[in-house]
C-alpha positions as CSV (number, residue, x, y, z in Angstrom):
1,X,2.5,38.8,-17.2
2,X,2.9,35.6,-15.3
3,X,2.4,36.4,-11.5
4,X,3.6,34.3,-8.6
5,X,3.9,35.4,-4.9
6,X,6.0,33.7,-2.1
7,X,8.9,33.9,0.2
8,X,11.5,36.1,-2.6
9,X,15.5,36.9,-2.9
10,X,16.3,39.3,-5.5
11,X,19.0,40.2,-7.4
12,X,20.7,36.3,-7.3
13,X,23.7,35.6,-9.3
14,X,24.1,32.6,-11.6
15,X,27.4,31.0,-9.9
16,X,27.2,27.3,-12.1
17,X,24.6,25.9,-14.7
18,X,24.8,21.9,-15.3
19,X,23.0,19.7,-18.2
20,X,23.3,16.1,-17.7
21,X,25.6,16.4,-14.6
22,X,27.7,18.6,-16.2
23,X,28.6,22.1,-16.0
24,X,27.9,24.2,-19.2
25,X,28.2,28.2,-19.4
26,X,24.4,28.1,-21.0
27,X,21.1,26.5,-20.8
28,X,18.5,27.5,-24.0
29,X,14.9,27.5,-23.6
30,X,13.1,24.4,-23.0
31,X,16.3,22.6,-21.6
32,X,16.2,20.8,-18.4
33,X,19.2,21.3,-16.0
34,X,20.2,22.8,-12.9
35,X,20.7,26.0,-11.4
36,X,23.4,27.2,-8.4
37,X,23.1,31.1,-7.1
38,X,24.7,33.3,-4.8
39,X,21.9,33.0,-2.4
40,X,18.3,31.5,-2.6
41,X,14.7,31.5,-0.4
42,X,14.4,27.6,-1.5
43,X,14.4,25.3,0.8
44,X,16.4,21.9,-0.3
45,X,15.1,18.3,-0.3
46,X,16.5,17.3,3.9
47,X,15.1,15.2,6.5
48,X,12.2,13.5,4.1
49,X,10.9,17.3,3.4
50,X,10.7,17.9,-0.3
51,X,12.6,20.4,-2.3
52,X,10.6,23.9,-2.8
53,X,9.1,24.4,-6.3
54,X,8.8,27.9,-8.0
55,X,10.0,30.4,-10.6
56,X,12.9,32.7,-11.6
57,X,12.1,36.1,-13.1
58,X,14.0,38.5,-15.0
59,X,15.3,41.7,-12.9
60,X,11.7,43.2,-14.5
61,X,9.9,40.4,-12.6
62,X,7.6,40.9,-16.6
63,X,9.3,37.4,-17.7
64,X,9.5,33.7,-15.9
65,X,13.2,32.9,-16.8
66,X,12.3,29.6,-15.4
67,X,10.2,27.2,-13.7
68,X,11.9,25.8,-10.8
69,X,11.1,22.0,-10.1
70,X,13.3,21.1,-7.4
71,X,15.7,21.7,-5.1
72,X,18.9,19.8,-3.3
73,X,21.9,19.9,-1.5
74,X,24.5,17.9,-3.5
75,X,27.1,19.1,-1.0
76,X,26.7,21.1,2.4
77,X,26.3,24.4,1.9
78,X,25.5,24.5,-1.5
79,X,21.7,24.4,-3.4
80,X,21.0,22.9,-6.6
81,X,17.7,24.3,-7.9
82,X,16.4,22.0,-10.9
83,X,15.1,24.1,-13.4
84,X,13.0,24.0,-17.0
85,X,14.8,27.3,-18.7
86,X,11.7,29.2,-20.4
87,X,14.4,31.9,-21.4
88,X,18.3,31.5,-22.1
89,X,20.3,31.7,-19.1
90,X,23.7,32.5,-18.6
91,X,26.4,31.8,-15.7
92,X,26.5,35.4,-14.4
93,X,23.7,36.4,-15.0
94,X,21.0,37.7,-12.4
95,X,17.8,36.4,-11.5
96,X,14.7,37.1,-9.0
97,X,14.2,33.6,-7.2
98,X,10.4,33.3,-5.8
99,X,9.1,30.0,-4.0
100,X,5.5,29.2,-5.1
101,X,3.8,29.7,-1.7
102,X,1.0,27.4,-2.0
103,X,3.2,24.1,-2.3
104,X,5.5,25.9,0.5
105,X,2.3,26.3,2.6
106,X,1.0,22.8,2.0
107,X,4.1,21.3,2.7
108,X,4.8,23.5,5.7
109,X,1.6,22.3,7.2
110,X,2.6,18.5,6.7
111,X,5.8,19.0,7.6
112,X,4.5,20.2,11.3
113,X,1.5,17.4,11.2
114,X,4.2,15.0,11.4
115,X,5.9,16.3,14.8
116,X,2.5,16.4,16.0
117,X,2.2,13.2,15.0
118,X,5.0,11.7,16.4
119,X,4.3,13.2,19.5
120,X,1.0,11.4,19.5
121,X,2.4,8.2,18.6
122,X,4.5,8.0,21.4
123,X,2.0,9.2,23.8
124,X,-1.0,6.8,22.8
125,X,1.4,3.6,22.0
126,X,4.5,4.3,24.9
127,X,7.7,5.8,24.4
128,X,9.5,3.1,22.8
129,X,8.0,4.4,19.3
130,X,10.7,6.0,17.5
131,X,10.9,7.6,13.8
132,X,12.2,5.8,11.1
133,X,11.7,7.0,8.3
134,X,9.3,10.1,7.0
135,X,8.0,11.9,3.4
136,X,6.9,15.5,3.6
137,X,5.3,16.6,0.3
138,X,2.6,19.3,-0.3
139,X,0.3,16.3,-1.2
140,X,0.5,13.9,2.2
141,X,3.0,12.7,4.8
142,X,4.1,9.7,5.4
143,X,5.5,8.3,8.7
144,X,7.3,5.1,9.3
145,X,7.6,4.3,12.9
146,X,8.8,1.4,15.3
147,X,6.3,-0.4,16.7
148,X,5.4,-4.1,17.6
149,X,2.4,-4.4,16.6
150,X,-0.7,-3.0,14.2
151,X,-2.3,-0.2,15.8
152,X,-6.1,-0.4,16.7
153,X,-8.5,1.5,15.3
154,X,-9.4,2.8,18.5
155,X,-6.0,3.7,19.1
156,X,-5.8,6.0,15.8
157,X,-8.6,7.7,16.9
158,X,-7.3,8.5,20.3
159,X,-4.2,9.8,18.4
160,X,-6.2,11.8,15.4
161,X,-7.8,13.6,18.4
162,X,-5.3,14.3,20.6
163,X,-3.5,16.1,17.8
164,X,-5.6,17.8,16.2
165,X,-6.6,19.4,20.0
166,X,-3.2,20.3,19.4
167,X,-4.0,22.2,16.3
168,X,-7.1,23.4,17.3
169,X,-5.2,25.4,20.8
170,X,-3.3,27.5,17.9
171,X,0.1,26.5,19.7
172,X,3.4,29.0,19.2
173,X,5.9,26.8,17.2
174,X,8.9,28.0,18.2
175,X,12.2,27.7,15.9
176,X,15.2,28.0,17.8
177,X,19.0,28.4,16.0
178,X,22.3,27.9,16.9
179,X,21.3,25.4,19.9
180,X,24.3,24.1,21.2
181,X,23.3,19.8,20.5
182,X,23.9,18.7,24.5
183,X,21.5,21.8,25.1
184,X,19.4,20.4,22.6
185,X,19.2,17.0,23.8
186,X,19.5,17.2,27.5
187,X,17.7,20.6,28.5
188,X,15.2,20.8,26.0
189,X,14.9,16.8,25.7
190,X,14.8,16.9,21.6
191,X,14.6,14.5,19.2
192,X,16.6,13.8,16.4
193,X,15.4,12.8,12.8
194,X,16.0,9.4,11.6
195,X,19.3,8.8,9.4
196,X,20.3,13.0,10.4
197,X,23.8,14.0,11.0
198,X,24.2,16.7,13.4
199,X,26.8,19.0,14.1
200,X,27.9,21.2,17.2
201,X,25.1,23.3,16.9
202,X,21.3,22.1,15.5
203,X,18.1,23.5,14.9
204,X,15.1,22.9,17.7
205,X,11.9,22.6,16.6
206,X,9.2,22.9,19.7
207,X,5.6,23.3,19.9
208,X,4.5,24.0,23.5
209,X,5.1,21.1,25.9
210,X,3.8,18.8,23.3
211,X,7.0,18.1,21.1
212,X,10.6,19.2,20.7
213,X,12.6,17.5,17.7
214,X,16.2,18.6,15.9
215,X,15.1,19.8,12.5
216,X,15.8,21.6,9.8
217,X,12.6,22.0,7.5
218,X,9.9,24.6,6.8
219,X,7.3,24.7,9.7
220,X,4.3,26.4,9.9
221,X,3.9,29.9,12.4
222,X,1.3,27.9,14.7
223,X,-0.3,24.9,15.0
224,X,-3.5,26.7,14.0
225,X,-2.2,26.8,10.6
226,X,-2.4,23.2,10.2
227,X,-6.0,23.3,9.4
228,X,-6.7,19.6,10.3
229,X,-5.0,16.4,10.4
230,X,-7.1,13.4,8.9
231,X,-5.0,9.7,9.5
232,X,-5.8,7.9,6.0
233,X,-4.3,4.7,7.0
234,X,-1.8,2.5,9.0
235,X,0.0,-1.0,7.7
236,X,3.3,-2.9,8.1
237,X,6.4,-1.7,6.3
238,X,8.4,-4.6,7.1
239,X,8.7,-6.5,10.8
240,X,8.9,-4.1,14.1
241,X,8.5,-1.1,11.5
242,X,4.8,0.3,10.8
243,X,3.3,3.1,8.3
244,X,1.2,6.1,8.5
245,X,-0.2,8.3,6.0
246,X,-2.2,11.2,6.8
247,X,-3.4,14.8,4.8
248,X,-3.5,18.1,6.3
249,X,-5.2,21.8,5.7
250,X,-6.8,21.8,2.3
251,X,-5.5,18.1,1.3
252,X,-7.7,16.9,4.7
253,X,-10.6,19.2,2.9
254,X,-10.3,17.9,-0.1
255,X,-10.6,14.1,1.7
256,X,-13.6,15.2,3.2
257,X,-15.1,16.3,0.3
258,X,-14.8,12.7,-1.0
259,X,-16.4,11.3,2.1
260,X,-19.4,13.5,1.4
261,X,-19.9,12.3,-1.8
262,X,-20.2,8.8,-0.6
263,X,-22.2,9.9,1.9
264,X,-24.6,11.0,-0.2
265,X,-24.8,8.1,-2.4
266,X,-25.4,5.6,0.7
267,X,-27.5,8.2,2.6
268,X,-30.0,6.4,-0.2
269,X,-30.4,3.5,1.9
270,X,-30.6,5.5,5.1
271,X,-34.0,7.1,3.9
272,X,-35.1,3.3,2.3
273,X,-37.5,3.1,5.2
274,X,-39.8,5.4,7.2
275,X,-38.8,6.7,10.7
276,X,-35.1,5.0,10.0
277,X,-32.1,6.8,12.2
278,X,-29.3,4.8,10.8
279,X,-26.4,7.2,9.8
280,X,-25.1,7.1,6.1
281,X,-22.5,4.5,7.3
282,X,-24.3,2.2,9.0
283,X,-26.7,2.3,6.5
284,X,-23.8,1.4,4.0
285,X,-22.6,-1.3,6.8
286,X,-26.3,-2.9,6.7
287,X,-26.5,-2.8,2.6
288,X,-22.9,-4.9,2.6
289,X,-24.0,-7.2,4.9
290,X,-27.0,-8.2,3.3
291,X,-25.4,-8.3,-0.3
292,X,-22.7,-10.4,1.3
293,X,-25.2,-12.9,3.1
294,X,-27.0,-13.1,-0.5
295,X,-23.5,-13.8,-2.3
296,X,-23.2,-16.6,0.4
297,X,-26.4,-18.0,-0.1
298,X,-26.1,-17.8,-4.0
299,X,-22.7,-19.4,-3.5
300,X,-24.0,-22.3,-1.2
301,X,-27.3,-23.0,-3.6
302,X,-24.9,-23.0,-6.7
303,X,-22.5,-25.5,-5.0
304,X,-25.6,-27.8,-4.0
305,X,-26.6,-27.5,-7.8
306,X,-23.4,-28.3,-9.0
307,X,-23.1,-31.5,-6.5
308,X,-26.7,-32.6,-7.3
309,X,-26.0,-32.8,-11.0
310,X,-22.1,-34.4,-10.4
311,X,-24.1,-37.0,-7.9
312,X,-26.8,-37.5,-11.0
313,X,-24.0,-39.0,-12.9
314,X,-23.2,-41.8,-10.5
315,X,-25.5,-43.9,-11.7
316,X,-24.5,-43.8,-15.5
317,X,-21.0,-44.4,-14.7
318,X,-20.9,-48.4,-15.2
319,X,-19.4,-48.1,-19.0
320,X,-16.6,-45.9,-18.0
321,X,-15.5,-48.5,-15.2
322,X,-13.3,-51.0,-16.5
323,X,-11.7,-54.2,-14.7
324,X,-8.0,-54.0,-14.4
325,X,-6.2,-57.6,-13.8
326,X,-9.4,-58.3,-12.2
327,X,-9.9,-54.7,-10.1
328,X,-12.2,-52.1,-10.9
329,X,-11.4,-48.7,-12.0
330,X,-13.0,-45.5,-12.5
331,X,-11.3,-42.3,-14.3
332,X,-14.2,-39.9,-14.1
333,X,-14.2,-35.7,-14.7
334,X,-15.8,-33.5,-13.3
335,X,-15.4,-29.7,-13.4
336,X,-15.7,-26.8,-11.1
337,X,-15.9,-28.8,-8.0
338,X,-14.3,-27.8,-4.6
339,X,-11.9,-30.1,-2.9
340,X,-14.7,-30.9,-0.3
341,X,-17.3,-31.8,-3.2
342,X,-14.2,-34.1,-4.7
343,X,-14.5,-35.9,-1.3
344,X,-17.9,-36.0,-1.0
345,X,-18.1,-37.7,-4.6
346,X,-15.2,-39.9,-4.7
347,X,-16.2,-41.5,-1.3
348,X,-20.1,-41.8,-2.9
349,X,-18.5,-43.7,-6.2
350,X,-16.0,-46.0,-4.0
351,X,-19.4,-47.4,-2.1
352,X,-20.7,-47.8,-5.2
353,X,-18.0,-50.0,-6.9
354,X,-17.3,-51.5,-3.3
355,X,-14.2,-52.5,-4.7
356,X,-11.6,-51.0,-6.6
357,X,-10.2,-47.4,-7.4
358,X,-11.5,-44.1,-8.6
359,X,-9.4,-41.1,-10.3
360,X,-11.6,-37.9,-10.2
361,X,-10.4,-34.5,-12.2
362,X,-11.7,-31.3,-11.7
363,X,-11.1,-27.9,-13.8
364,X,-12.4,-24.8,-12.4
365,X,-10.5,-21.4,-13.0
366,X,-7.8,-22.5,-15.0
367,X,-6.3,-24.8,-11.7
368,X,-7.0,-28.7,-11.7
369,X,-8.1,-30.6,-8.4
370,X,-7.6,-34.4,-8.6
371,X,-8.3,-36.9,-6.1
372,X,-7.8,-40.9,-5.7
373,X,-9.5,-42.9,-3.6
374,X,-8.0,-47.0,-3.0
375,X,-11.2,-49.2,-1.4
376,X,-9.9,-50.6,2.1
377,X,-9.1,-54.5,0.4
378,X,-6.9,-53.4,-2.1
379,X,-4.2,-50.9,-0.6
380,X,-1.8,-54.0,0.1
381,X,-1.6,-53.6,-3.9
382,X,-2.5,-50.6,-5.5
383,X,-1.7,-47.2,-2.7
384,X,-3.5,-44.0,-3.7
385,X,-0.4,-42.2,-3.9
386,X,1.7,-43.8,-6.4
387,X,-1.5,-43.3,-8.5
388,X,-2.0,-39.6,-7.8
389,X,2.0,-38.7,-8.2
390,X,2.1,-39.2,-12.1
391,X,-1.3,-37.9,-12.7
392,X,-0.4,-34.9,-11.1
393,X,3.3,-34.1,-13.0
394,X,1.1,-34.4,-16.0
395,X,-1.3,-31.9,-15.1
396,X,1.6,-29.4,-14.0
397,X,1.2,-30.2,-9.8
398,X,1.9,-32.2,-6.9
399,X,0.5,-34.2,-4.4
400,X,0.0,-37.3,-1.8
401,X,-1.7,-38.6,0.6
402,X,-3.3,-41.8,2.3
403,X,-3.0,-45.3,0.6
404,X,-6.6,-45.5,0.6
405,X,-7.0,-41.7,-0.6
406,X,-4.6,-39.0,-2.0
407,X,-5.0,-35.5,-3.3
408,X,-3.3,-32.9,-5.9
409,X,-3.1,-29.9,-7.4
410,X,-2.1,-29.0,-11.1
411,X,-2.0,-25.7,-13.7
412,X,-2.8,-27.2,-16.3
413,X,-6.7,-28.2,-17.4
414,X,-5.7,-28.8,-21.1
415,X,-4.0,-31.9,-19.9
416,X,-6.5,-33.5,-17.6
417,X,-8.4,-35.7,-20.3
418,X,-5.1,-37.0,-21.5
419,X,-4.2,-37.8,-17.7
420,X,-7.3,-39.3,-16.5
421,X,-7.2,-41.1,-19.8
422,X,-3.8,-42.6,-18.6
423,X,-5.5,-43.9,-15.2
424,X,-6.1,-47.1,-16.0
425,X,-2.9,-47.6,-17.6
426,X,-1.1,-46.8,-14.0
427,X,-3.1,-49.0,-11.8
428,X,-2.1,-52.0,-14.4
429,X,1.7,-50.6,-13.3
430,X,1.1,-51.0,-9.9
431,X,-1.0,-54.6,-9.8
């Protein structure tokens, strides 16, 4: 006997079954559709709240008719529970509907985390921050919210403690029905859900002095309930508009738990030395820093090797320069050089000619770096740029520059020989 208990109607008649948007009088085991009754406990996907999930029985409540996946509102008034049959079911028949109470509970408890959160959004930040947008699921919630700016960490903590005080005072929230929407707005100073419709009368959702919004979801008895709020993170949903994701009851257990296992990897470092008092986190913090102040040093003595060996080759460079209408040139590679290195170089092989020009390449992570450099005397005839244009076409880029000195870009390293090898052939162009 599969067992499920939960917020219950029994006794609900089969009024419509669909299959692919359309209605049929059956649906067989293992087909996916949808299911409309009489009357239901499941609560519809409305207001970024999630449909409920759960089962139907047979009148016996001895066999699961079907698991229910889903649930919407395709029109008002009306609930469309998405179902996978586990049993035939018929139009007319009659079925025991039961929510599963543990993704009701969990989605209860983010459902009122996020009027809490609102709340203390609009209380840490001002009152210009507004709603728009949300997701309520038993897994996380997800508020989007108007704001100019991002928000400080500091200012995240201030609003992670101020609601979970609110949680932690086991507030009444209070559910009233039928509120005439002036009442609702002007007495009891409410505020709507972004994108709702309301009619003459609305649903008020208030929780002590601390927040009163129109809505219709599932909410949990008192604040209490919540558990805990943990804030996972904050970020930019598009300009004015920001995001926040946060966990509550077991999901903010369940985060925790993760925390703690880090915590005990880096605690490690923590007990490295005698008499330490750094926490697990700064000792993480200190580890970082010094593994990312090696990576630098590593980085900066591997760049000095590279420019000590590409500087080595200065001096056996005389065969590769050749005279051009009576001008020197130089068409040299040289891979995985930075720009700055291409400077460095270029300018130490342009003394060293003292007159002429000289066409560096570089290839480093499948992008190409080239560089031209014109000595002072000859820019009246040959500029840097007209030589570093077709170079870089050929090698998939752009560039410019200087007519003593021009740089580019390419994507394409299997065609640097080939350019650098054309070179010489452009500065005879240009003479």
């Amino acid at each position: 006997m599969h067992s499920i208990s939960g917020e219950a109607s029994d006794g609900c008649e089969v009024l419509a079954l669909l299959q692919a948007g359309q209605g049929v009088q059956e649906l067989k085991a293992g087909d996916e559709g949808e299911v409309i009754l009489d009357h239901t406990p499941f609560y519809a996907e409305s207001g970024g709240q999630v449909g409920d999930r759960g089962v139907f029985y047979s009148g016996d409540h001895n066999t699961v008719v079907a698991e229910v996946v889903g649930c919407y509102s395709p029109v008002q008034g009306v609930r469309a529970h998405k179902v996978v049959a586990k049993q035939a079911i018929r139009v007319g028949d009659e079925l025991d509907a039961v929510v599963d109470p543990e993704i009701r509970n969990s989605t209860m408890r983010h459902h009122t985390a996020t009027h809490l959160l609102q709340a203390g959004l609009r209380e840490v930040l001002g009152k210009h921050v507004k709603q728009a947008g949300s997701l309520v699921n038993p897994g996380h919630l997800r508020f989007d919210f108007s704001h100019f700016a991002a928000v400080e960490d500091s200012e995240l903590q201030d609003i992670e403690d101020l609601i979970n005080r609110e949680v932690l005072r086991n507030e009444k929230v209070d559910v009233l029905v039928d509120v005439p929407i002036d009442q609702a707005i002007n007495e009891y100073k409410a505020m709507a859900l972004f994108g709702e419709k309301y009619g003459d009368k609305v649903r008020v959702v208030k929780i002590a002095d601390f927040s009163t919004e129109l809505c219709g979801g599932t909410h949990t008895g008192a604040t209490g309930e919540i558990g805990l709020i943990k804030i996972l993170s904050e970020g930019s949903v598009s300009s004015g508009v920001r995001r926040i994701e946060a966990v509550a009851g077991e999901r903010s257990l369940e985060h925790f738990r993760k925390d703690h296992e880090l915590g005990s990897v880096v605690a490690a470092f923590a007990s490295r030395g005698p008499g330490t008092t750094q926490s697990p986190a700064e000792a993480l913090k200190a580890e970082l820093d010094r593994k990312d102040s090696e990576i630098k040093r590593l980085t900066r003595e591997l760049d000095q090797v590279r420019m000590k060996s590409a500087s080595s080759t200065v001096a056996s460079l005389e065969d590769k320069i050749r005279q051009v209408r009576g001008v020197k040139v130089l068409a040299h590679r040289v891979d995985n050089l930075e720009r700055a290195q291409l400077r460095t170089l270029v300018d130490q092989l342009r003394d060293k000619i003292g007159s002429g020009v000289v066409v560096l390449g570089s290839a480093s992570e499948g992008s190409v770096s080239l560089i031209v450099a014109v000595t002072k005397d000859l820019t009246a005839r040959v500029q840097a740029g007209k030589v570093i244009g077709p170079l870089a076409q050929r090698v998939g880029g752009k560039g410019g520059g200087r007519p003593d000195m021009a740089e580019a870009g390419g994507k394409d390293p299997s065609a640097l020989d080939a350019a650098l090898a054309d070179a010489y052939q452009l500065v005879d162009g240009l003479i």
